[in-house]
C-alpha positions, 0 to 999 in steps of 0.5 A, a space after each residue: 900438712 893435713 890443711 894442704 890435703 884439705 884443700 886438695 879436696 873437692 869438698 874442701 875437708 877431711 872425710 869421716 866414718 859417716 862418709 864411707 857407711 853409707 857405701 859400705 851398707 850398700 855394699 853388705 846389702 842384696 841390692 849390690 848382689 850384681 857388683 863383684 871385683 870393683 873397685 869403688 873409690 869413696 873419695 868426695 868426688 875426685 
């Protein structure tokens, strides 16, 4: 099951914690201090 979803993604493997850090130090930093209420998908491009 978890090669078929593999291979459903655009970047053809699972995601990783590393993959989402980044986006949520952004998120925790004052260069986000203008986002509010979104929605932010952390799904390798789809």
């Amino acid at each position: 099951m978890q090669k078929h979803y593999v291979e459903l993604t655009p970047l053809g493997r699972m995601g990783e914690p590393e993959d989402v850090a980044l986006p949520a130090a952004f998120l925790a930093s004052d260069d986000s201090r203008w986002i509010s209420g979104e929605l932010i998908l952390v799904a390798g491009g789809e």
